[in-house]
SEFI-824181 format. One record per residue (C-alpha): y, z, x. Coordinates in steps of 0.5 Angstrom, whole numbers, padded with zeros to 4 digits, always signed. Each point is the difference from the previous one (the first is absolute). Layout:
SEFI-824181
YZX/...
This chain:
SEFI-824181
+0003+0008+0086/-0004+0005-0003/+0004+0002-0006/-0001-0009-0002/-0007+0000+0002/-0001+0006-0005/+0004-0004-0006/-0003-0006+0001/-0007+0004-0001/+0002+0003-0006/+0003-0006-0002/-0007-0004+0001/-0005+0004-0002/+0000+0000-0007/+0000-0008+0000/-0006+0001+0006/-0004+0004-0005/+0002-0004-0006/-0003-0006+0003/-0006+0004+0002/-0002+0002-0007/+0002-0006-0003/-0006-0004+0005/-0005+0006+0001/+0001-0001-0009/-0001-0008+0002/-0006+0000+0005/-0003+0007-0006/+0000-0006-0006/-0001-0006+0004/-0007+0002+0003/-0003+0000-0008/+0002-0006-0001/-0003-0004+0004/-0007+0003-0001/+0002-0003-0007/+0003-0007+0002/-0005-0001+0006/-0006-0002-0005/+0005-0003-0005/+0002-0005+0005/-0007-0002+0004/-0002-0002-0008/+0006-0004+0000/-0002-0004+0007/-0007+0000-0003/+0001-0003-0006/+0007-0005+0002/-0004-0001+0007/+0006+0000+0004/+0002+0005+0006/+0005+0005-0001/+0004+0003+0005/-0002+0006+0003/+0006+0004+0000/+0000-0002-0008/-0004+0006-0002/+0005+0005+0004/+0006-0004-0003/-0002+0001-0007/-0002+0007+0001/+0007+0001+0003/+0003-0003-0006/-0003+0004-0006/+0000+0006+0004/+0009+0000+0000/-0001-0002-0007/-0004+0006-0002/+0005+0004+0005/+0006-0002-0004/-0004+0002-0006/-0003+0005+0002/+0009+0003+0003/+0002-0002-0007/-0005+0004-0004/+0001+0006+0004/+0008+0000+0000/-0001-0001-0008/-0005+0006-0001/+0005+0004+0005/+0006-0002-0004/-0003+0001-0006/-0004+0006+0000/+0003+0005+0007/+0007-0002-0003/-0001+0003-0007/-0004+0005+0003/+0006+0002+0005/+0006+0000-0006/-0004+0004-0005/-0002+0005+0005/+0007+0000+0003/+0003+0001-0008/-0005+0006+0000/+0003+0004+0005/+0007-0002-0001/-0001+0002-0009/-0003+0006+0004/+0007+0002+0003/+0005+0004-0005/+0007-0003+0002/-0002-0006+0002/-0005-0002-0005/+0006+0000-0005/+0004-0004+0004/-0006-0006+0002/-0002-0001-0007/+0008-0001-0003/+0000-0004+0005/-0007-0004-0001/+0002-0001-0006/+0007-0003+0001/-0002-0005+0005/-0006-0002-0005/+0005+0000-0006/+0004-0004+0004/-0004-0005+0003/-0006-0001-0005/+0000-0007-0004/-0005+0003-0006/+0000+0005-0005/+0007+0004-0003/+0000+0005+0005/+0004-0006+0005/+0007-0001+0000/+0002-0006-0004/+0005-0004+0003/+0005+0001+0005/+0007+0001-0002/+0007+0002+0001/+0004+0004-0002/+0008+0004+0000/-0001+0006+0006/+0003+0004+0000/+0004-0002-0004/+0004-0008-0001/+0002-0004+0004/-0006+0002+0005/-0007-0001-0002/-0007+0003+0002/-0007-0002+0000/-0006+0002-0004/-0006-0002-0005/+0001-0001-0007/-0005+0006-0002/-0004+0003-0007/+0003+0000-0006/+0004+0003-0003/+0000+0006-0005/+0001-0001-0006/+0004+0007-0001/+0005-0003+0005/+0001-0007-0004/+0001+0004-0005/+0005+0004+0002/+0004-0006+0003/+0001-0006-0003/+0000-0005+0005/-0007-0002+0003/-0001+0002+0007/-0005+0000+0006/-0004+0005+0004/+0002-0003+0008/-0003+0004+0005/+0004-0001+0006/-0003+0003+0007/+0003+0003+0005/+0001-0004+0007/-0003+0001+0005/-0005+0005-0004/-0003-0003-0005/-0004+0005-0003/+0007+0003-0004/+0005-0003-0004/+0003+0001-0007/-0002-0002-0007/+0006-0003-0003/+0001-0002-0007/+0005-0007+0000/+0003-0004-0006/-0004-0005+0000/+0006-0005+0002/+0000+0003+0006/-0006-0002+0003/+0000-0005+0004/-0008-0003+0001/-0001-0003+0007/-0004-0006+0003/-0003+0005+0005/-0008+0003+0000/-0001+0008+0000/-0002+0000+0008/+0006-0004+0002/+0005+0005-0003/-0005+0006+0002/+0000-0004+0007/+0008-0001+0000/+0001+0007-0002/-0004+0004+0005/+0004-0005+0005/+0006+0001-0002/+0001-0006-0001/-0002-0002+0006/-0006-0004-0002/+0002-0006-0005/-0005-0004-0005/-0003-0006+0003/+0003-0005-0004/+0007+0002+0003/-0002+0000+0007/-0003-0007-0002/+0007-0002-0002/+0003+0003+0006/-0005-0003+0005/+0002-0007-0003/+0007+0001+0000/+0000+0001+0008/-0005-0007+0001/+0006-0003-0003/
C-alpha cells in the first residue's frame, strides 16, 4: 500500500504544482487588470445609461489576464529557444574543439551531416544517386558530389562524376568515387530520406513509400 501511494504522489505532484504556478500566474495578472477595466466600464454604464453585472468587471479581467498569460509563455519559450538554445551549442562547441581527438572526429562529422542536409550553397551534396557497388549487379547509394578535376578529365576520356557514398549505419565516413557518368543513376529521393535510410539500414522507408504501402492495405 505504501509503495502505490508513493508512485501516485510522484505521479500528482508535478501535475499538482503545475496547475499551482499556472493560477498564482493567473490571479498575479488578473489583479492589474481590473484596476484598469473597473473605471473603463463604470464610464461605459454612465455613458450607455445601462447596469452591467457585477461579475462583468472580474470576467473581463480573468479574460485579459489568460490572454497575456498566453502571450506572456509564447514570448518566454521564444526568448528561451532562442537565446539559451545557442548559447548552450556554442558553448557546448567550445568544449569539445578544445578536446584533441574528439574535436577532429566532431567537426568532419559536422561538417558532413551540414553538407548532407544543407539545401544552400555548394557545400551541399547535390542530388541522391545510385550507383554500381561494390561493383555490378549490386548497387549503393550516395551523393552526387563537387566537380571533378580537370587533371582527372583529362587523363579519361569519358565524362565522370564524383559520388560520395556514406557508410550505413555511421555516416560520417564513406568513399569518394569516380564514376562513368552512365553508371549514375539520379533517384527521386531528398538527402535526408537517403541519410535517414542509411543510418537505419534500410529500416526507415521514404515517406511516399510508406503512403503506397498504407494505401495498398486499405484496399
Amino acid at each position: 500500500m505504501k509503495k502505490y501511494l508513493l508512485t501516485g504522489f510522484i505521479i500528482l505532484l508535478p501535475a499538482v504544482l503545475t496547475l499551482m504556478v499556472i493560477i498564482f500566474l493567473f490571479d498575479f495578472f488578473t489583479e492589474p487588470f481590473v484596476n484598469i477595466v473597473g473605471p473603463l466600464v463604470d464610464i461605459l454604464q454612465d455613458q450607455v445609461h445601462v447596469h452591467l453585472p457585477h461579475g462583468l468587471t472580474l470576467f473581463i479581467s480573468r479574460v485579459l489576464s489568460l490572454i497575456f498569460l498566453c502571450i506572456f509563455i509564447l514570448f518566454l519559450g521564444f526568448v528561451t529557444q532562442l537565446f539559451l538554445v545557442k548559447t548552450l551549442m556554442n558553448w557546448g562547441n567550445l568544449v569539445l574543439f578544445k578536446i584533441p581527438f574528439i574535436k577532429t572526429v566532431y567537426k568532419v562529422s559536422r561538417d558532413i551531416f551540414a553538407a548532407l542536409l544543407s539545401s544552400e550553397g555548394k557545400k551541399a551534396f547535390k542530388n541522391p544517386v545510385m550507383i554500381p557497388f561494390p561493383c555490378k549487379p549490386n548497387h549503393g547509394l550516395g551523393f552526387e558530389a563537387g566537380e571533378v578535376a580537370k587533371e582527372i578529365k583529362g587523363a579519361i576520356k569519358e565524362p565522370l562524376i564524383s559520388v560520395f557514398v556514406p557508410t550505413a549505419p555511421h555516416p560520417i565516413s564513406g568513399f569518394l568515387f569516380l564514376i562513368p557518368e552512365s553508371d549514375v543513376h539520379r533517384i527521386d529521393m531528398t538527402n535526408e530520406e537517403v541519410l535517414k535510410f542509411l543510418v537505419s539500414c534500410g529500416m526507415i522507408l521514404p515517406e511516399a513509400d510508406i503512403k503506397k504501402e498504407e494505401e495498398h492495405e486499405h484496399f
